[in-house]
Residue frames as qw, qx, qy, qz and C-alpha x, y, z in Angstrom:
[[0.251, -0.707, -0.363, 0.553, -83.02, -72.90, 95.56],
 [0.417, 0.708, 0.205, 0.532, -83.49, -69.31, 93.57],
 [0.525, -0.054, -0.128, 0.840, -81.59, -66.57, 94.38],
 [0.077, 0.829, 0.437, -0.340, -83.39, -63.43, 95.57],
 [0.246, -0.446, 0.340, 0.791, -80.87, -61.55, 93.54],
 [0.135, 0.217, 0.774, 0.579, -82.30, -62.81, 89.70],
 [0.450, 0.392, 0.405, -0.693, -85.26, -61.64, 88.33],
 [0.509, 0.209, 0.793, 0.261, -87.26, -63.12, 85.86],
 [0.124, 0.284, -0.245, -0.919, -88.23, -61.15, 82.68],
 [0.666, 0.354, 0.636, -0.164, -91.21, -61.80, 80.65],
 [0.304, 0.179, 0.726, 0.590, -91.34, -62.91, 77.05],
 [0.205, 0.299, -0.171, -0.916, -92.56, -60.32, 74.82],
 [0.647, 0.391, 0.631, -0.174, -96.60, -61.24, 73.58],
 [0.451, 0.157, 0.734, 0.483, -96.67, -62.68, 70.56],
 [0.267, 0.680, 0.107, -0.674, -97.67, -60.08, 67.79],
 [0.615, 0.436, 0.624, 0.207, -99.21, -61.00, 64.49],
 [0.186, -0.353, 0.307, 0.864, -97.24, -59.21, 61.26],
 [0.450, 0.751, 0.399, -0.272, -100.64, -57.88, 59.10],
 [0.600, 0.772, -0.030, -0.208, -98.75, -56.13, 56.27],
 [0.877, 0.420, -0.070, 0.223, -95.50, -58.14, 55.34],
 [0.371, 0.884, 0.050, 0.279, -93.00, -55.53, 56.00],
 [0.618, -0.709, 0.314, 0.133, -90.67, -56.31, 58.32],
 [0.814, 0.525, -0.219, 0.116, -87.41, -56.28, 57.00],
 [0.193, -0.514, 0.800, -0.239, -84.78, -57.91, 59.69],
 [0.686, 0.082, -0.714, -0.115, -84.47, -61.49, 59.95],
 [0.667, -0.468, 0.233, -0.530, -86.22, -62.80, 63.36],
 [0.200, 0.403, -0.878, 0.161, -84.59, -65.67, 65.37],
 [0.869, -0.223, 0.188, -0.399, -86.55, -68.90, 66.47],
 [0.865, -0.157, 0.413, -0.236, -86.89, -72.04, 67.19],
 [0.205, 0.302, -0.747, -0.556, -85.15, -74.79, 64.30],
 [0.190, 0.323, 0.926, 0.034, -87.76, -76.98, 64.74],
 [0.426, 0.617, 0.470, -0.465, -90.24, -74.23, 64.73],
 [0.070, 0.668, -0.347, -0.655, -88.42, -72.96, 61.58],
 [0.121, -0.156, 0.943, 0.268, -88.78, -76.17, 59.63],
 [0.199, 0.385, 0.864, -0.258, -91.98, -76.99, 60.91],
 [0.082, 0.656, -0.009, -0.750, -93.01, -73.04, 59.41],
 [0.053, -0.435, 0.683, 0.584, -91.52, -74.21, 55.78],
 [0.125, 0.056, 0.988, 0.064, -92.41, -77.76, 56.04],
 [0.111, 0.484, 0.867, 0.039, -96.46, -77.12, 56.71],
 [0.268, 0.459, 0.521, 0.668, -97.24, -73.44, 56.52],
 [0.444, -0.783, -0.435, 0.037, -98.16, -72.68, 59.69],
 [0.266, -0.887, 0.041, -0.375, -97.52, -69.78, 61.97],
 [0.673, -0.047, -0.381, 0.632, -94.03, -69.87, 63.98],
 [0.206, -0.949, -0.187, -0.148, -93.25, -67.43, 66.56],
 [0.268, 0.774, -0.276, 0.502, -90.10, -65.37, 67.16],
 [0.440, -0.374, -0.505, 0.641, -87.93, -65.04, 70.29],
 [0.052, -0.065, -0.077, -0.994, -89.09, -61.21, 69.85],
 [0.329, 0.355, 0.610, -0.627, -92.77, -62.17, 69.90],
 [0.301, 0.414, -0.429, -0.745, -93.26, -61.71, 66.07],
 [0.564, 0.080, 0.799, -0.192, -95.44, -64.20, 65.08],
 [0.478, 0.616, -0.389, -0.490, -95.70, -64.88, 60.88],
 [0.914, 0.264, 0.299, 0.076, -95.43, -67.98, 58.19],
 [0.261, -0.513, 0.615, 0.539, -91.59, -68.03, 56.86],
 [0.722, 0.603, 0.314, -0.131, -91.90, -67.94, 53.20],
 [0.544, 0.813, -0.175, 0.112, -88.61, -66.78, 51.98],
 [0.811, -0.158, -0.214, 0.522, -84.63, -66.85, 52.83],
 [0.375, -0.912, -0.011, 0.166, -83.82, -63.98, 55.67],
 [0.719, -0.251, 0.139, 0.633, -79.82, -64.61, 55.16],
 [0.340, 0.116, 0.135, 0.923, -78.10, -60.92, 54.69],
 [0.307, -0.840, -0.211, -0.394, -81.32, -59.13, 56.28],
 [0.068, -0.666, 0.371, -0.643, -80.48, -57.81, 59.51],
 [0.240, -0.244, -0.868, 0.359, -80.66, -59.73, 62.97],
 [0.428, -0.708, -0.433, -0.358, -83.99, -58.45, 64.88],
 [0.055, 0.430, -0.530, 0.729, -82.62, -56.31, 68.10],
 [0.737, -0.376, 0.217, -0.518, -85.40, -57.61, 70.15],
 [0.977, -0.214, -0.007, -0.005, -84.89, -61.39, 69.51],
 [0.257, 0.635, -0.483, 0.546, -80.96, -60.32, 69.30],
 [0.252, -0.477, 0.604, -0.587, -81.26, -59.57, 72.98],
 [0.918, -0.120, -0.039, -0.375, -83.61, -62.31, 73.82],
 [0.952, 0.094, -0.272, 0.106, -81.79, -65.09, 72.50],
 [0.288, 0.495, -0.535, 0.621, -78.48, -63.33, 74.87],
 [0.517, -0.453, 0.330, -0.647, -80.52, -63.41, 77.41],
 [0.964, -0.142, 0.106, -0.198, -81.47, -67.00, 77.26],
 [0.562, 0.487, -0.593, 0.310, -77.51, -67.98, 76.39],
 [0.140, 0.531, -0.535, 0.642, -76.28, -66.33, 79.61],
 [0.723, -0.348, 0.248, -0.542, -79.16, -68.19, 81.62],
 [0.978, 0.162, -0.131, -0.002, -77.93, -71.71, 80.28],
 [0.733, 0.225, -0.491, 0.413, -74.69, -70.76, 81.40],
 [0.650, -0.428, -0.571, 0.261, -75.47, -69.18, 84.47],
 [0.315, 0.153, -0.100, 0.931, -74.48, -65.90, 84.04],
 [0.291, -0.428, -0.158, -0.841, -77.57, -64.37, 84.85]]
């Protein structure tokens, strides 16, 4: 049964990075992150950022969008929302 109280948010549309330059480190998937490495393809963000990992993020910033996201989806797994 859902609770009339909750509301559901939508996921931010995926948005294809054209000139490189983002410099924060976006949070996903680990499979998708592997899969990214592994064959070369396109992964998409919890933020919506959508790009081929090519390099190691550690000691960029976190991304404030997939930041919140990925809080958001915590606090649903434990019910807080």
């Amino acid at each position: 049964m859902t609770n009339p109280d909750r509301t559901t948010l939508p996921r931010p549309e995926p948005r294809l990075d054209q000139d490189g330059s983002d410099h924060v480190a976006h949070i996903v998937m680990k499979d998708d992150q592997m899969r990214g490495y592994l064959t070369g393809k396109a992964i998409t963000a919890l933020c919506g950022k959508v790009w081929v990992p090519s390099r190691d993020y550690e000691g960029l910033p976190v991304c404030r969008v997939c930041r919140d996201e990925r809080d958001r989806i915590s606090a649903g797994m434990k019910g807080l929302n």
